[in-house]
N, C-alpha and C positions, 0 to 999 in steps of 0.2 A: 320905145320898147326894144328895137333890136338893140342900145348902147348899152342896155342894161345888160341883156345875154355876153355884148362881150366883156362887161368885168364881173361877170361872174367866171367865163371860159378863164378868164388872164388870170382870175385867184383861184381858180382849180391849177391851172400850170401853173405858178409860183409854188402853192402848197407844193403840188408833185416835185417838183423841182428841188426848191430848196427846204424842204421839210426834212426829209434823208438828210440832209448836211447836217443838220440843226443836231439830229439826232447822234450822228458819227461824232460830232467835235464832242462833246460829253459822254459816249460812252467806253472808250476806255479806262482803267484801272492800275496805278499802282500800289504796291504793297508788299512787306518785312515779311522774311521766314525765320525762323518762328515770331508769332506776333506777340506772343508773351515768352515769360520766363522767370527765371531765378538764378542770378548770376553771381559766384562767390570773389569774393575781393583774393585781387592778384590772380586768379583763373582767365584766360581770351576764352573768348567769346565769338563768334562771325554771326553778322545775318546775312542773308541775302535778298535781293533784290526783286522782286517778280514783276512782269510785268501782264496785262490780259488785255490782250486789244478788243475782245468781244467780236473777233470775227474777220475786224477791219483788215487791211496792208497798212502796213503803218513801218516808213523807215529810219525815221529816228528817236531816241528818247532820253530825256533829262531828267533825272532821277535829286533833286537838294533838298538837301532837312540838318536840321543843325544836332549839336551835345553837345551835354555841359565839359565842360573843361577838367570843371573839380573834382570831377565823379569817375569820369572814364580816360582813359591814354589810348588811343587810334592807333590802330597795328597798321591800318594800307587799307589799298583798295585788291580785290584780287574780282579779275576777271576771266581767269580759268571755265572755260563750259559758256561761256555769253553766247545770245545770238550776235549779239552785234561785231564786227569787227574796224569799223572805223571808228576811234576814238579821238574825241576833243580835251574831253577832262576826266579825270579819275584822281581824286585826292578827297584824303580826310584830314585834316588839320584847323586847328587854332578856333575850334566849335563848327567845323562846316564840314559837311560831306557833299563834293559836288562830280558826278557822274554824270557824261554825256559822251550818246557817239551816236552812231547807224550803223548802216547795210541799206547797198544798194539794190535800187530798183529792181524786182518786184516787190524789196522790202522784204517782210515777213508778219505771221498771225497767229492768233493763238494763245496760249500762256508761255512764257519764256523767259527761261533767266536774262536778268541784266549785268550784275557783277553782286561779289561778297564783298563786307566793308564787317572788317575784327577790331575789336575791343576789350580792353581790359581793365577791369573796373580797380579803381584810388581806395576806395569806402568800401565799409562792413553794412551797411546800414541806406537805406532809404530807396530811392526808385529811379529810373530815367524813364522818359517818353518820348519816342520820337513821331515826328508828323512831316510829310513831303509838305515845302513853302512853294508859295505861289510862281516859282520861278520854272516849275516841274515843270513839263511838255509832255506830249505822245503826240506826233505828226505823221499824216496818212500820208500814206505814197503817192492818191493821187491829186491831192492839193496842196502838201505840208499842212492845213490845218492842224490845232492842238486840238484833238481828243479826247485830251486826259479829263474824269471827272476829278477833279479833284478831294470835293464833298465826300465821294463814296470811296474814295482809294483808303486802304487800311492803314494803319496805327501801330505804332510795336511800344508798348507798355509792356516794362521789366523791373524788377525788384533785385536788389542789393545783399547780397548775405556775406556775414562773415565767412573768413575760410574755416573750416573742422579742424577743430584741437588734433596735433596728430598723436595717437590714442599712443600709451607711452610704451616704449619697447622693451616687449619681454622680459624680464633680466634674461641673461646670457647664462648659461646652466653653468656653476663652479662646479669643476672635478670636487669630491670628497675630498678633504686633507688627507692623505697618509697619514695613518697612526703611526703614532708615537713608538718609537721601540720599547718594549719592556725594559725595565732597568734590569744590567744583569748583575748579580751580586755576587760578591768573590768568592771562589772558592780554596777552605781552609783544609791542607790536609799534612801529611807526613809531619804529626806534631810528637815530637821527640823529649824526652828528657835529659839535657847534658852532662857536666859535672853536677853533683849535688854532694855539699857540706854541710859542716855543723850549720852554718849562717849564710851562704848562696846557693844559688840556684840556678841553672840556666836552661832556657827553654828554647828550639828554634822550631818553627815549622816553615810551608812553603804555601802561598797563593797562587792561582791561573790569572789574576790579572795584579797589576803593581799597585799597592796600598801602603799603608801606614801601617806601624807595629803597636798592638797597645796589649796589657794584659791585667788583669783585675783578680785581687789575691787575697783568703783573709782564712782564717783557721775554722771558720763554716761554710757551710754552699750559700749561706743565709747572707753571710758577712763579710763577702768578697770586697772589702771596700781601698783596698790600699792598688795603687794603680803603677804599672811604669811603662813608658810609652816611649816611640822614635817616630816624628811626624816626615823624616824622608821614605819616597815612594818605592818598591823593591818587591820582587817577586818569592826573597827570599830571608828569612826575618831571624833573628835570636834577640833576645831580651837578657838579660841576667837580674836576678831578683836577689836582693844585700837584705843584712839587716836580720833574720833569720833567727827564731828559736832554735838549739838544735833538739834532735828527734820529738820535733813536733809534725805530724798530721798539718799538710796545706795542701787549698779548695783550689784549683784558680781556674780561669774563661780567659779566651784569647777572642780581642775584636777587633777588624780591621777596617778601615773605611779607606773607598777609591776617591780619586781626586773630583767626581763628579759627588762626591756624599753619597752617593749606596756603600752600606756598610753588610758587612758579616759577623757571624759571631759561633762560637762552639759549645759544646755543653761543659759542666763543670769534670776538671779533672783532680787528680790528686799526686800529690807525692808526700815523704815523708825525711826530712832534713837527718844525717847522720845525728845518730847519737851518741852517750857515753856507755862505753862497756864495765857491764860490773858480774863479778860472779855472787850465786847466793846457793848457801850451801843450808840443807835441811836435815836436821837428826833428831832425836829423842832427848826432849828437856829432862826426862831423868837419869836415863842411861848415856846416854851423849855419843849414840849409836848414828849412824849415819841411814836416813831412810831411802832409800832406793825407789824407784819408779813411783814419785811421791808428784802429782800436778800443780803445777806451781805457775800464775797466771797473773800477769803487771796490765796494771789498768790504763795502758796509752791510750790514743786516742785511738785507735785498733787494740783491742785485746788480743792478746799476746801469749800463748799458752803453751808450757814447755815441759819436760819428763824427766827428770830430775836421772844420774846416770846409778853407778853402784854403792859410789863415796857419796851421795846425795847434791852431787852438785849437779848447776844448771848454771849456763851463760847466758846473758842479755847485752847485744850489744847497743839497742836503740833506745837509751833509755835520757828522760829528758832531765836538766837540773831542780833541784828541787826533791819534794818533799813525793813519793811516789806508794800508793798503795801495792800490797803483792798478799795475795788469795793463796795459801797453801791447803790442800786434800791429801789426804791419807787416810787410807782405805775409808772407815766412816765418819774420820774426822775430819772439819773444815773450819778454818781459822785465816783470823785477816790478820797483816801486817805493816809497821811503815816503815821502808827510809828513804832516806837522804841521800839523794845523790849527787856530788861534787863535781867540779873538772878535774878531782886527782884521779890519775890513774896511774896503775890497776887499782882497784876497789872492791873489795867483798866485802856482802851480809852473811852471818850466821842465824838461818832462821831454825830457832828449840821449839819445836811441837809436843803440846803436855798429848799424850798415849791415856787413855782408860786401863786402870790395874785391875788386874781379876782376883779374887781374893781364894784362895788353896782351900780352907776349911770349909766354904761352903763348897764351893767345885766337890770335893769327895763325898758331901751329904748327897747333894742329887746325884751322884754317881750311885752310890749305893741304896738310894731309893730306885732310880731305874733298874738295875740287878733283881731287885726284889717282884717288883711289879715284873720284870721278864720273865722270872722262876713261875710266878703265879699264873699265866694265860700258860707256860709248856707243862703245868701239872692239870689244867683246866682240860685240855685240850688230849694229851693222853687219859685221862678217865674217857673224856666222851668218846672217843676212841673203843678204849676196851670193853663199854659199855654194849657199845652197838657191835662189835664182834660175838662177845657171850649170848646175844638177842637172835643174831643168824644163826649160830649151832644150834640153839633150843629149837626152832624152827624147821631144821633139816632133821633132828633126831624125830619130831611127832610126824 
């Protein structure tokens, strides 16, 4: 009886004893910060390391877990902020992460950093996992026992992402173009007429900026079709126009174009080419009396109307070759005429104007029919008269 009390006493001390140990060597923990994530390709990355002793002293710890190669590139180990300050190993390379150190005795407890280990992920696409291997440790200050539970120490499960399209950049604001300058178009002025003949002509004017000379010429405003032009540039222009009717009526327009092609243009003008001088002398086709201030009008292209003097003459010096109509009035007669007008000069027409005859014998009938009819209204008119006086005496005598 009593050997049996003592193994029962010896397995209550044992428990007591070593039961505590049993417990400390498993319950320590390590474990990744952040345990998950989402990590973009060519972006670093750090985790860090934690460790939680649950209470214990515990002075060293061994932190190994491996990565894939294909997936991530290892920036270091950094152990900035650690508890620990004796260090054995701190390397990430060739798929291994392998961290180990301490702190002496009393050691240290609680939760506390061990070191950062940075990454930078190859790949758009898929996941890494990391897990502490069996090589980890947590040794207590007062045995070095390991600690560590392994079982329950955490995990870091992360995910791969492409990097972000980077979103495309603004356009860049373009200033407005500068508008265009307005074209400026020449300006035509001090248009002159020079000599002018039977058959030339000459014209100069002057532009504000240097152009070409052209001018457009025809005996209507309609029909300006004959042209003469100088294509050298100049501020200041004369043209001479050949070829010429004389005293005829011409339309013409001056155009000018600048070497960039803006052009200008005038409105139509005129002039009138020398002509031949002729005199035309007007009298009485019966009597062969000279008529005096008798109108006498030639149909140029301006009509032309002239006053014939005391000898019945009248001059025309504009007058063109050819065959020419001439309008003669006196007092209520009017009568048309033609000639011919040559390059001989001098040259006169005689133009005979047939006069209306009055005839004598009747002239003195109605002369002496009015005499008659006069006598009768001044004998009409003295009775009524003496009538109406003889009617007032009667009247004053009763």
């Amino acid at each position: 009886m009593r050997k049996k009390y003592f193994l029962v006493f010896i397995s209550i001390i044992l428990t007591l004893v070593f039961f505590p140990q049993i417990i400390w060597a498993q319950s320590a923990l390590l474990y990744f910060s952040p345990s998950s994530g989402t990590f973009t390709e060519g972006q670093n990355f750090w985790l860090t390391i934690m460790v939680d002793t649950k209470g214990v002293a515990v002075n060293a710890v061994a932190a190994y877990f491996s990565y894939p190669e294909d997936k991530l590139t290892p920036l270091g180990v950094d152990t900035s902020g650690s508890v620990m300050t004796i260090w054995a190993e701190k390397s990430a390379s060739n798929g291994k992460v392998e961290i180990a150190g301490g702190l002496v005795t009393p050691g240290f407890s609680g939760i506390k950093k061990i070191a950062s280990v940075g990454f930078r992920p190859k790949v758009s696409s898929g996941s890494v996992n990391f897990k502490f291997n069996q090589d980890s440790a947590v040794l207590a200050d007062a045995d070095n026992k390991n600690i560590l539970n392994l079982n329950q120490s955490g995990q870091g499960n992360y995910s791969l992402a492409p990097r972000p399209t980077a979103p495309a950049p603004a356009p860049t604001p373009q200033p407005a173009p500068a508008p265009e300058p307005e074209p400026r178009f020449p300006l035509i002025s001090e248009v002159e007429l020079g000599e002018i003949t039977r058959n030339e002509a000459t014209i100069s004017w002057k532009t504000d900026l240097e152009t070409d000379s052209l001018i457009e010429y025809g005996l209507t405003a309609d029909t300006m079709l004959i042209t003469v032009a100088d294509e050298s540039l100049t501020k200041e222009h004369s043209l001479k126009l050949s070829e010429l009717d004389p005293g005829r009526l011409y339309y013409f327009r001056i155009r000018t174009k600048t070497q960039e092609g803006v052009q200008g243009a005038t409105q139509a003008f005129t002039f009138t080419t020398l002509g031949y001088v002729a005199e035309i002398k007007v009298f009485d086709a019966d009597t062969n009396q000279p008529l005096p201030e008798a109108e006498v009008k030639v149909a140029l292209p301006e009509e032309i109307t002239k006053i014939t003097d005391q000898e019945g003459k009248v001059f025309f010096d504009q007058l063109p070759l050819g065959e020419q109509w001439i309008s003669v009035k006196y007092q209520d007669v009017l009568a048309s005429y033609q000639i011919t007008v040559t390059d001989q000069e001098p040259q006169s027409f005689d133009i005979g104007v047939k006069l209306p005859k009055i005839k004598k014998g009747v002239s003195i009938f109605w002369v002496a029919i009015l005499l008659i009819l006069t006598g009768l209204v001044i004998i009409v008119i003295v009775t009524l008269v003496r009538n109406w006086i003889l009617k007032e005496r009667e009247k004053n005598i009763l």
